[in-house]
C-alpha positions in Angstrom: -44.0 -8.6 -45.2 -41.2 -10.3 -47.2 -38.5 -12.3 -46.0 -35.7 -13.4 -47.7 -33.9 -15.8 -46.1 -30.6 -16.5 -47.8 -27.4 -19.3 -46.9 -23.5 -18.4 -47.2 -21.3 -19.4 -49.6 -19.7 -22.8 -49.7 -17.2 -23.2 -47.2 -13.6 -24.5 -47.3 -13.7 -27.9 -45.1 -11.7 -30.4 -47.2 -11.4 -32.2 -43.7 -14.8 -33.0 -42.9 -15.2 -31.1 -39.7 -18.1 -30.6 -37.6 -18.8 -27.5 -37.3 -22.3 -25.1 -36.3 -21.0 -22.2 -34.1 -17.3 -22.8 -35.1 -16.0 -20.0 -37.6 -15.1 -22.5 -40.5 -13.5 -20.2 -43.3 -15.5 -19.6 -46.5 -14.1 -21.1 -50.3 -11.0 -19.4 -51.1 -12.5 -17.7 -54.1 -15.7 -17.0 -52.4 -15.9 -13.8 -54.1 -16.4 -15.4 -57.3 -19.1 -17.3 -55.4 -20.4 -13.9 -54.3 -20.8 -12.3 -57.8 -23.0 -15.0 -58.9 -25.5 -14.6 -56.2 -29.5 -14.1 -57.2 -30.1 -11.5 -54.3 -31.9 -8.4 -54.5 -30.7 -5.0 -52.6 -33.7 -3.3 -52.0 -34.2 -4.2 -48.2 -35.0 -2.5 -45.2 -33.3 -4.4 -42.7 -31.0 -7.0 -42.6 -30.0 -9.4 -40.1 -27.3 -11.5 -40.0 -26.3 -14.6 -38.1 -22.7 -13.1 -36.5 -20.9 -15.7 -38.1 -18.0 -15.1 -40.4 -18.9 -17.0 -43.0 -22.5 -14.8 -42.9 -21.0 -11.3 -41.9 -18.8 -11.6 -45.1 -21.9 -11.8 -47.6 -23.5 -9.1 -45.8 -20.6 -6.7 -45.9 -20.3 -7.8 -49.1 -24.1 -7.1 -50.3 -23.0 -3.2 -49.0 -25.5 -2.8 -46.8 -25.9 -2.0 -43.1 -26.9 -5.3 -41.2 -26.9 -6.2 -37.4 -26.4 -9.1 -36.1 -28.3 -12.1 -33.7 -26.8 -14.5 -32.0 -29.9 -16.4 -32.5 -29.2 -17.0 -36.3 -26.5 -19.3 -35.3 -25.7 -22.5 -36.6 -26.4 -25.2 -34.3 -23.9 -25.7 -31.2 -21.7 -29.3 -31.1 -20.6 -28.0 -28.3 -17.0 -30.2 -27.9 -17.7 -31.8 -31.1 -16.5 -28.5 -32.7 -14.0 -28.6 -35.4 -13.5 -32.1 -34.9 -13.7 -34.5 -37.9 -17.0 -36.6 -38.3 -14.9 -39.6 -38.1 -13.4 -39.2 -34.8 -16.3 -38.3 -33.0 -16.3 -41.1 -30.6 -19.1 -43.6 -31.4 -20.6 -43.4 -27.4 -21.1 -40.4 -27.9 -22.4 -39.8 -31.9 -24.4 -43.2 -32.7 -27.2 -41.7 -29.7 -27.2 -38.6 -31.6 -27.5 -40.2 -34.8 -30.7 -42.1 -33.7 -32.4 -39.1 -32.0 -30.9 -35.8 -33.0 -33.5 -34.1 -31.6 -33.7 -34.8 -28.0 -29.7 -35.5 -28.1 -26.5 -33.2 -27.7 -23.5 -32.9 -28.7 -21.2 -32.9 -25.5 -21.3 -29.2 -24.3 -23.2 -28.3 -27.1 -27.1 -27.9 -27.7 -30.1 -30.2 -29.3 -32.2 -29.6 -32.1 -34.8 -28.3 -29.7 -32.7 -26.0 -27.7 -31.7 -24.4 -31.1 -35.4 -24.7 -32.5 -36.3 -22.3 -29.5 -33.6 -19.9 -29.8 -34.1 -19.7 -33.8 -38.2 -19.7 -33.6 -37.8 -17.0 -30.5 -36.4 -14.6 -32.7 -38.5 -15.7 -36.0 -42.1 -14.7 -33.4 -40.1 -11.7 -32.7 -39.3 -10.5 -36.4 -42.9 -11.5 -37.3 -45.0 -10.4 -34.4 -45.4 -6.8 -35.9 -46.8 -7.5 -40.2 -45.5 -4.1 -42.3 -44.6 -4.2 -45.8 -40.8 -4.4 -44.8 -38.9 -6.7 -46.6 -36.0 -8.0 -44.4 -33.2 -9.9 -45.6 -31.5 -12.7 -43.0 -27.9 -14.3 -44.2 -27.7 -17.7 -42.0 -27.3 -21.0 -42.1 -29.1 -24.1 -43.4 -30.5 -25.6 -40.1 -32.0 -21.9 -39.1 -33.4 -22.1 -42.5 -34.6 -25.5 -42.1 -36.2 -24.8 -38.4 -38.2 -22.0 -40.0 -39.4 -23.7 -42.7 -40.5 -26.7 -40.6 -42.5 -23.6 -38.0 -44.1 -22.6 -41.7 -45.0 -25.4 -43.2 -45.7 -27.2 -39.9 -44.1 -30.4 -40.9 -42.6 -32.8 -38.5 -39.0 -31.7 -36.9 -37.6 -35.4 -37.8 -37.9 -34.4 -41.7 -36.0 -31.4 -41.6 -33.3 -32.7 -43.3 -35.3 -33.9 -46.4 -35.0 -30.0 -47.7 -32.0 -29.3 -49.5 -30.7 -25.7 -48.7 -28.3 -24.7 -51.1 -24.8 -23.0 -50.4 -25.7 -19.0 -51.5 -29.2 -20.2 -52.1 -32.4 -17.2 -51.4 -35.4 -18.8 -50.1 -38.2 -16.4 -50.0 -41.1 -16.5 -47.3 -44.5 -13.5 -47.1 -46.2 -12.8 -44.3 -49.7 -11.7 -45.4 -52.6 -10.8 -43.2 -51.4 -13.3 -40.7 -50.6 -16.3 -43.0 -47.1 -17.5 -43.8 -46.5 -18.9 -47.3 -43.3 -20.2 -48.8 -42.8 -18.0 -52.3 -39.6 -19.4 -53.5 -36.6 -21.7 -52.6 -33.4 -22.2 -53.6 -33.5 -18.9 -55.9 
């Protein structure tokens, strides 16, 4: 089994917004952005997080797709489309120290998404075929599967650079995960 894991395109946020589950609106020339990807076509299923920024490239790559909630960006909850800056401090300086265990008001932690995103990661991988699946997401699912694969600690998930429109390509081969390619 092959899975191709693969981020939108950049996103228009001039502003610096906080945003996970907030639709934030792609580049404006996102299609040029599109035509430039290194992505493949030949898949059997694709799964997309539902997203705008996501459902676009799909629709775009003109294939059929369904969607997971579980591919979602992380939840800020009532940080949402609010600028970094304004964030009150109370409330972002304990996340900042300990953005695993703390949440966004209203929002999730970086374990409450880790389960959601690994729950459906057991589930796509529990059955090993030769199927080579496609998922368009976003850079902290990517990151949270890549830390289950390479079993490194959760704190260091943000040392991996995931690419805007970037492939990162993972097999599944008689019960062993390895990490093909990134940032393709």
């Amino acid at each position: 089994m092959e899975i191709h894991l693969i981020r939108h395109t950049a996103v228009e946020n001039p502003s610096g917004l906080c945003y996970g589950f907030a639709e934030m609106p792609l580049k404006e020339d996102y299609i040029k952005d599109f035509t430039i990807l290194n992505l493949e076509r030949d898949f059997n299923r694709v799964i997309s997080s539902p997203s705008r920024r996501c459902t676009f490239l799909a629709e775009y790559i003109q294939l059929n797709y369904a969607t997971d909630e579980r591919l979602r960006e992380m939840n800020f909850g009532n940080w949402e489309m609010k600028p970094w800056a304004e964030i009150p401090e109370e409330e972002i300086n304990p996340w900042y120290e300990d953005f695993i265990h703390v949440k966004a008001s209203e929002g999730e932690n970086l374990l409450e998404m880790r389960a959601r995103v690994i729950n459906f990661w057991k589930e796509l991988t529990a059955t090993e075929n030769g199927d080579k699946i496609l998922l368009v997401t976003h850079a902290g699912v990517i990151r949270l599967i890549l830390q289950t694969v390479l079993q490194f600690p959760l704190e260091n998930m943000f040392k991996l650079h995931i690419g805007y429109g970037k492939r990162t390509v993972i097999e599944l081969k008689e019960g062993y995960f390895s990490v093909k390619e990134m940032n393709l």
